[in-house]
C-alpha positions in Angstrom: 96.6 97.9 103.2 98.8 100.7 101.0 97.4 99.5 98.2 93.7 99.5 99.2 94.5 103.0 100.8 95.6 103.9 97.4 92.8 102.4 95.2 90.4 105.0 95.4 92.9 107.7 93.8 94.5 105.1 91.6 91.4 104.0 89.7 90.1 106.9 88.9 93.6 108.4 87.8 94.4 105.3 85.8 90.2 105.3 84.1 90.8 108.9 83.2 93.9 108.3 81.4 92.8 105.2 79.6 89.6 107.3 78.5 91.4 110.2 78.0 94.1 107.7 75.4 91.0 106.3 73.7 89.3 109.8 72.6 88.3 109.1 69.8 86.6 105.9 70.9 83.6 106.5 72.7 82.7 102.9 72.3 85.5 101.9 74.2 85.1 104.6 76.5 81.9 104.3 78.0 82.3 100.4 79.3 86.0 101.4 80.6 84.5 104.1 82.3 81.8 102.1 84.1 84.4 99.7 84.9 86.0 102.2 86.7 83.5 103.5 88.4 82.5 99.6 89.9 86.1 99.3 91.0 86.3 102.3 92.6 82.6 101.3 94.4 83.9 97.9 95.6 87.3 99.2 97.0 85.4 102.0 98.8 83.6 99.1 100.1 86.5 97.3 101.2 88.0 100.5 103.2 84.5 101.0 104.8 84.6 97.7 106.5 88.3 98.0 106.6 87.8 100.9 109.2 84.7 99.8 110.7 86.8 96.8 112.0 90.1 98.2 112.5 89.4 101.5 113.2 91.3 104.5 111.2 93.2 103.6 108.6 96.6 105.5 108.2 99.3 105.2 105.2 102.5 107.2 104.7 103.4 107.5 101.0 107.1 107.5 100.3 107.7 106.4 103.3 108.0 109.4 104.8 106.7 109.9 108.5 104.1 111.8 109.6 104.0 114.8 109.7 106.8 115.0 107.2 105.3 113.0 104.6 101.8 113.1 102.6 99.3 110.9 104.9 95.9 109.3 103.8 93.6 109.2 106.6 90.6 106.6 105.7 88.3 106.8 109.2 84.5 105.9 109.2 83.4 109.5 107.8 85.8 109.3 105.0 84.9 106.0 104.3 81.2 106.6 104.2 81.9 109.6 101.4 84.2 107.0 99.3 81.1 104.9 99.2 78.8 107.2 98.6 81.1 108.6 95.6 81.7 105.1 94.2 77.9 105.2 94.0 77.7 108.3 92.0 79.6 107.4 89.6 78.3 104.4 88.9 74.9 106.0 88.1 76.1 108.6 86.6 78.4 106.9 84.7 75.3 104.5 83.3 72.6 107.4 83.2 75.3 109.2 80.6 75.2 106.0 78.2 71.7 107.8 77.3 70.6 110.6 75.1 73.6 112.7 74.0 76.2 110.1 75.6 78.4 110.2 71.7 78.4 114.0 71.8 79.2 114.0 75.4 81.8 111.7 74.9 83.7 112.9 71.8 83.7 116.0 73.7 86.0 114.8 76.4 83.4 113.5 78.9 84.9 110.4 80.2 88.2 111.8 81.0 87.0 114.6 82.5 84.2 113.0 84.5 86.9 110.3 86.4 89.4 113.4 87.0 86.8 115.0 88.7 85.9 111.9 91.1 89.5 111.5 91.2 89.4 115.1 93.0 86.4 114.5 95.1 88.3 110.8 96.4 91.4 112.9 97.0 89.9 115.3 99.3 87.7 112.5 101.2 91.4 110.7 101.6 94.2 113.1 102.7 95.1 114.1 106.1 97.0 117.1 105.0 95.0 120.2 104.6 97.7 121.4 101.8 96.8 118.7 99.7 93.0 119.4 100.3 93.8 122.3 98.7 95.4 120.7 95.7 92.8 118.1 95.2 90.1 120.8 95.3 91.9 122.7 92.4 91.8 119.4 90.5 87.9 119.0 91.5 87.9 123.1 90.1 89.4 122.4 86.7 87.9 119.0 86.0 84.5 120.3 86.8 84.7 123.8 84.7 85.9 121.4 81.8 82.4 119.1 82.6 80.4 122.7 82.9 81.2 123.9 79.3 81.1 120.2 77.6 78.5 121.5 74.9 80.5 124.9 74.4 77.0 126.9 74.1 76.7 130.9 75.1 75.0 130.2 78.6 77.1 127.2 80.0 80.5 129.3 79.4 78.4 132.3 80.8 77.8 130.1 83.5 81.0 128.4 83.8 82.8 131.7 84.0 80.9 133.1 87.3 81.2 129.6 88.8 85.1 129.9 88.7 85.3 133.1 89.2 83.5 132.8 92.4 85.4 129.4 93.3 88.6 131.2 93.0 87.9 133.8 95.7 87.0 130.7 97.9 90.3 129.1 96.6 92.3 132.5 97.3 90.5 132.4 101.3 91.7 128.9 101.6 95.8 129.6 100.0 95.5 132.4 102.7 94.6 130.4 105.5 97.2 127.5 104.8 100.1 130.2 104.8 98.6 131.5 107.7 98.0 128.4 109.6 101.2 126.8 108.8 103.0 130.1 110.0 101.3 129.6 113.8 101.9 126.1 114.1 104.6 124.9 111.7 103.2 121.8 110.0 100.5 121.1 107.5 99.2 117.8 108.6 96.4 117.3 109.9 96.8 115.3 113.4 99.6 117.6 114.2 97.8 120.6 113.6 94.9 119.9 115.8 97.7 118.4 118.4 99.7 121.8 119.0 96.2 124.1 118.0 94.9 124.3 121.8 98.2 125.1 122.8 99.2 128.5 120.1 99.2 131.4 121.9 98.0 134.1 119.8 94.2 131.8 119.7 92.9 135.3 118.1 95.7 134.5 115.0 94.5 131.1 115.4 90.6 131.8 115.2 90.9 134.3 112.2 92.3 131.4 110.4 89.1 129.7 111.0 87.4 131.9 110.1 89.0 132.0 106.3 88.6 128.5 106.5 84.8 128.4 107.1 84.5 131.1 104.2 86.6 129.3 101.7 84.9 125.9 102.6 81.6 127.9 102.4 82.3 128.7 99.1 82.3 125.6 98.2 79.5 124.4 99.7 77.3 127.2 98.6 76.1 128.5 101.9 75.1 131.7 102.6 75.5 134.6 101.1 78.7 132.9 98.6 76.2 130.9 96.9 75.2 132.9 93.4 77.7 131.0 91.4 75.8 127.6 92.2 72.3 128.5 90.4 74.1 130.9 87.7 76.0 127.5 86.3 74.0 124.4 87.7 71.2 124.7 85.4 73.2 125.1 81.9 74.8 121.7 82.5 73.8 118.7 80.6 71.8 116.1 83.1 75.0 113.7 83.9 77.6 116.1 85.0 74.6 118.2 86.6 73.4 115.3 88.8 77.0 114.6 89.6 77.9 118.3 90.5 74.6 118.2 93.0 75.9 115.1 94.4 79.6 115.7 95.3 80.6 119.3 94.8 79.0 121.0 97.6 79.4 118.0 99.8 83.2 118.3 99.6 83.0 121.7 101.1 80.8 120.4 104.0 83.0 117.6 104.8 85.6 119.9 104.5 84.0 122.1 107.1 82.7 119.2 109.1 86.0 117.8 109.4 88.6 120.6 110.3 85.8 122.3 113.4 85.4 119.0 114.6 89.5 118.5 114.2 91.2 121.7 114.7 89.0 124.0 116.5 87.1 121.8 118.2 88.5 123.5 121.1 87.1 127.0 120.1 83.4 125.4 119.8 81.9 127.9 121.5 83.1 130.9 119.0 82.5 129.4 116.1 79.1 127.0 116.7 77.5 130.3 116.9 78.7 131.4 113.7 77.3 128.4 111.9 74.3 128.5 113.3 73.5 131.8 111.9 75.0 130.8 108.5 72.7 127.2 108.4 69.8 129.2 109.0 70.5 131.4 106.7 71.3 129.0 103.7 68.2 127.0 104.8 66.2 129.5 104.6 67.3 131.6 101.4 67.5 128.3 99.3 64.3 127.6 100.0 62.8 131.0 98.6 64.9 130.8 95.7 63.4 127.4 95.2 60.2 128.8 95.8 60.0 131.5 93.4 61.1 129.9 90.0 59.3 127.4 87.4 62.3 125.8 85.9 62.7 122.0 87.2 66.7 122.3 87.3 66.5 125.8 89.1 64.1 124.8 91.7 66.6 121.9 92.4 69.7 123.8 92.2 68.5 125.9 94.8 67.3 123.6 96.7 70.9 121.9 96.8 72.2 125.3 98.9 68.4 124.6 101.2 69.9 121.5 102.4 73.5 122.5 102.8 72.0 124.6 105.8 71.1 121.0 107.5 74.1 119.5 107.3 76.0 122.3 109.3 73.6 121.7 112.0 76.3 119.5 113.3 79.0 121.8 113.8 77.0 124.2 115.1 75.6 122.0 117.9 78.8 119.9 118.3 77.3 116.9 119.7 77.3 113.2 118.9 73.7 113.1 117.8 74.2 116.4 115.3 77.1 115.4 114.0 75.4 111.8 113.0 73.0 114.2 111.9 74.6 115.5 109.2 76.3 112.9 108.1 73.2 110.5 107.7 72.2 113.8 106.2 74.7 113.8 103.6 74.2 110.5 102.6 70.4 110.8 102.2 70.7 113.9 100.0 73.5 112.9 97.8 71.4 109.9 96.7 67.9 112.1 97.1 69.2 114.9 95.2 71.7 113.4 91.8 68.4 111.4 91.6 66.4 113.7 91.3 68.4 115.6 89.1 68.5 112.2 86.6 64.6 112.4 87.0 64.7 115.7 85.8 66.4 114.5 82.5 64.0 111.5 82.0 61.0 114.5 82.6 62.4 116.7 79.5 62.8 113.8 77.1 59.1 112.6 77.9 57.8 116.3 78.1 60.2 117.9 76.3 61.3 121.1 78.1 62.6 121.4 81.7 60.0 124.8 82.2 56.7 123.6 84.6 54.5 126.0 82.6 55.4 123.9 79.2 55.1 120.7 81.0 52.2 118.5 81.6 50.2 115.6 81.8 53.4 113.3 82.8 51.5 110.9 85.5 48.9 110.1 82.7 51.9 109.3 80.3 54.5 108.1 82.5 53.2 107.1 85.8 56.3 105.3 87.0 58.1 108.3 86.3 56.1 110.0 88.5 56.5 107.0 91.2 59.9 107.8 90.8 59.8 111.4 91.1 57.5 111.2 94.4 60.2 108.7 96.1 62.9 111.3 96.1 60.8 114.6 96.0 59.2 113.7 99.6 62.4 112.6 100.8 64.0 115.9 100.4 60.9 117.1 102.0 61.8 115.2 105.1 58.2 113.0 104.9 58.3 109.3 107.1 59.1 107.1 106.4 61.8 107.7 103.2 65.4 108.7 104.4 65.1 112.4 104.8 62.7 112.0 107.7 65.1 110.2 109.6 68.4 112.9 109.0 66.3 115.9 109.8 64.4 114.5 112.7 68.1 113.8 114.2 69.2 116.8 113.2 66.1 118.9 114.9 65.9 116.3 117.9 69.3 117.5 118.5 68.7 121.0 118.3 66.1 120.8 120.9 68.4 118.7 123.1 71.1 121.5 122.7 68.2 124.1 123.4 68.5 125.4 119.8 65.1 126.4 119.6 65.6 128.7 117.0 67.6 126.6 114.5 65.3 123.6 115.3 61.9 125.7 114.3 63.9 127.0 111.3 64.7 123.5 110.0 61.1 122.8 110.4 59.7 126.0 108.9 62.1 124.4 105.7 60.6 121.6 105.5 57.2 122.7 105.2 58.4 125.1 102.0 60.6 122.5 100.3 57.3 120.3 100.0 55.8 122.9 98.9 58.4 123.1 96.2 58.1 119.8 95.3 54.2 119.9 95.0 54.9 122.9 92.5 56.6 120.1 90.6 54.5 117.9 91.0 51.2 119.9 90.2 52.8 121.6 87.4 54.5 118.8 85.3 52.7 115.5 86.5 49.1 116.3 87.0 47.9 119.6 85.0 46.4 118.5 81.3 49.5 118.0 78.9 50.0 121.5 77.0 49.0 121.8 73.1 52.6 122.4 71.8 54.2 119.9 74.5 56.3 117.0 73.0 58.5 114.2 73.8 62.0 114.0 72.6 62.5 110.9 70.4 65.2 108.1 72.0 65.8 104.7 71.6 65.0 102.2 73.7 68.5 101.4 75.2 68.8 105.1 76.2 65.3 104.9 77.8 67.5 101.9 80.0 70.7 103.8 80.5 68.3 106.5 81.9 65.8 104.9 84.0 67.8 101.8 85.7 69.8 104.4 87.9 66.7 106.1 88.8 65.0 103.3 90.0 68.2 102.0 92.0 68.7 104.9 93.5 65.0 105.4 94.6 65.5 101.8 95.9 68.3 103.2 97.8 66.3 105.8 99.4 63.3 103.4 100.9 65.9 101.2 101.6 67.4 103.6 104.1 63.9 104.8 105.1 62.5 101.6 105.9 65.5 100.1 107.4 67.0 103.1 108.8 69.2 101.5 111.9 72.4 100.1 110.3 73.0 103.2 108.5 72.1 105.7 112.1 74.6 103.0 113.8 77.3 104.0 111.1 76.6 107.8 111.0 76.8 107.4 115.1 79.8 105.2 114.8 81.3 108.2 112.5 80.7 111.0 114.8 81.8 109.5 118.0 85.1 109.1 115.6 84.7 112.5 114.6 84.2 114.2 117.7 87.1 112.2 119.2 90.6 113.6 118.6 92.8 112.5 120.3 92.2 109.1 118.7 92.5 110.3 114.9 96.1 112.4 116.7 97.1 108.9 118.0 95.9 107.0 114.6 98.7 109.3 112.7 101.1 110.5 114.6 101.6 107.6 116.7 100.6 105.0 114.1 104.1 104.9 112.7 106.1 105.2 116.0 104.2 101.9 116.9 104.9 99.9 114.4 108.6 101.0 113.9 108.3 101.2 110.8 107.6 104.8 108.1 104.0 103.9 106.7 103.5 100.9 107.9 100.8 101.3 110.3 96.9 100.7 110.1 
């Protein structure tokens, strides 16, 4: 079971370096690469049933006890995010085998890329908030390298305010871990949210949280630290942008989602306030930024903070149904939303800009492209029966259970804009009469492949979850009843090891 534990860090560590060894073989490169990203998927896989038959699964490396040593924590929410990375990069790592993919790759691509899943699979695994901290400096540096691949004027622009801003969220988050660490006098996890209820300065205590929730927040772009996400999103080539909207925000809300329902769950009532205010907010000031531009990658970079807004819905609430919520939430829009960034991509080679008003006449030219567009577009929307329906109507069903009136109408008053959004796409780029001076850009036929077999798997994905929604709302359910109960993950570390009699060896 180490070894499995392990994998998800290990593959992506060793794919890197391999890549990184053959740089100045791109034609090696690109198959390693997508061999790493299958392995990752299928031990993700593995640890996913692992923990939805054995319950949480704990190793000790070095054989050091908890909470001495550095602990991976694998429970049913961790799980579901290894998955869901695994499936990221495998589409991402076949959508970049088209158009640009030898520029990309002699540019340091392929290394970079599986340093920066290695990052994201780091902070899904540890149970030591320290070592959050250290795998989201490697997420920080692997993903300013993926920002500025092309070296032009606006993407080091842009790559300059997005780690500038990242590193006020990483200065919020040192702070709090010196901070925390001085109240309760251990870094792990478990033991943290064991001795939390008990500090007694709880005002010390809830401060902390508070520079939790705004270093987190960076990172997830919610409201109002969210400029650095649409200053840099859009100057990215299509790959590493459609990657960055799958994973990088979502690490700071699992981040979030996991320490309030760990270590301050017992302060729910000061901080699901708090939230509240700050999901409406994002919700609501994504949505106009969305609103008010005509550039395909803006309107769906702004979007990305929209939905953020949702997700949070379950830490505000703090019940079993909003907290499955979010994370069936997370699910649908990390597939929903890397999609539609790789439709974006497929829409400027066949239209040849990324700007509505130069766009045009798409559905007569490429009507499956516009199939493909409507599957995830009214699935961010929240329209039955695709996968979006089914996260926001738990998400709003458990609003008005909690008697969140407010937050419930505001997620409903979204949803009605960000179709509206997606109609402006649609209307602008797919159905208006194909401008005079638009053209497509020329590519080969196995880049047309490399681009549009992701697509279509991942639009598969999305009916697929849609139409057969149960399974996956039993597994988000599954994952919040873990989630919400603490004193099991406490028992599944700190008494894994004392159980078994031996350091690490528990499951």
């Amino acid at each position: 079971m180490q070894i499995l534990l392990v994998a998800p860090l290990l593959i992506p560590l060793c794919t890197a370096a391999l890549t990184a060894i053959l740089w100045s073989r791109p034609d090696l490169q690109r198959p390693l690469g997508l061999a790493g990203a299958w392995l990752l998927l299928g031990s993700a896989v593995a640890l996913l049933s692992a923990a939805w038959e054995h319950g949480p699964l704990v190793g000790q490396m070095g054989g050091w006890a908890a909470p001495y040593g550095i602990t991976l924590v694998i429970d049913l929410f961790s799980a579901i995010m290894l998955v869901i990375t695994g499936l990221m990069a495998v589409a991402v790592a076949i959508y970049a085998m088209g158009p640009g993919a030898v520029e990309r790759d002699k540019a340091g691509f392929q290394p970079l890329f599986h340093s920066l899943i290695l990052g994201v699979a780091g902070a899904f695994s540890t149970g030591d908030i320290f070592n959050l901290y250290v795998w989201f400096e490697v997420m920080l540096i692997a993903s300013f390298g993926l920002l500025v691949l092309d070296r032009t004027r606006e993407q080091i622009d842009g790559g300059l305010r997005y780690v500038a801003l990242n590193l006020v969220g990483t200065l919020f988050f040192l702070m709090a871990v010196g901070l925390l660490y001085g109240l309760t006098g251990t870094l792990n996890l478990a033991d943290i949210a064991r001795v939390a209820p008990d500090i007694e300065n709880q005002g010390a205590l809830a401060a902390v949280g508070v520079l939790l929730l705004i270093a987190f927040g960076a990172k997830a772009a919610v409201f109002p630290i969210f400029n650095w996400l649409p200053a840099a999103y859009h100057t990215a080539s299509m790959p590493v942008a459609a990657i960055f909207a799958a994973l990088l925000t979502k690490v700071g809300v699992y981040a979030i989602i996991r320490v309030f329902t760990l270590i301050f769950a017992h302060d729910a009532a000061f901080f699901g306030p708090i939230v509240g205010v700050i999901a409406m907010a994002t919700m609501v000031t994504g949505v106009l930024g969305a609103a008010s531009h005509y550039d395909v990658r803006r309107i769906l970079s702004f979007h990305i903070i929209s939905q953020i807004g949702y997700m949070l819905v379950g830490v505000a609430l703090m019940t079993p149904l909003a907290i499955a919520g979010s994370v069936l939430y997370v699910v649908h829009h990390i597939i929903v939303k890397a999609n539609l960034f790789l439709i974006a991509g497929a829409m400027r080679q066949e239209g040849g800009s990324f700007a509505l008003r130069r766009l045009g006449g798409l559905w007569a030219a490429k009507p499956i492209l516009g199939l493909l567009f409507l599957v995830p577009a009214l699935s961010l929307a929240g329209l039955p029966p695709l996968s979006g329906f089914w996260g926001k109507f738990a998400v709003i069903r458990a609003g008005l259970e909690a008697e969140a009136y407010v937050l419930a109408g505001v997620a409903l008053a979204v949803g009605l804009l960000t179709l509206y959004s997606m109609i402006k796409i649609w209307n602008e780029a797919f159905w208006k009469m194909k401008p005079e001076a638009a053209k497509s850009i020329p590519w080969t036929r196995r880049e047309r492949v490399a681009t549009y077999a992701p697509i279509l798997a991942l639009a598969a994905l999305t009916l697929t979850i849609g139409l057969w929604t149960e399974p996956f709302a039993a597994l988000s359910l599954a994952a919040a009843e873990e989630l919400l109960d603490r004193q099991g993950y406490i028992q599944a570390v700190l008494g894994s090891v004392q159980t078994a009699g031996l350091p690490g060896g528990a499951e």
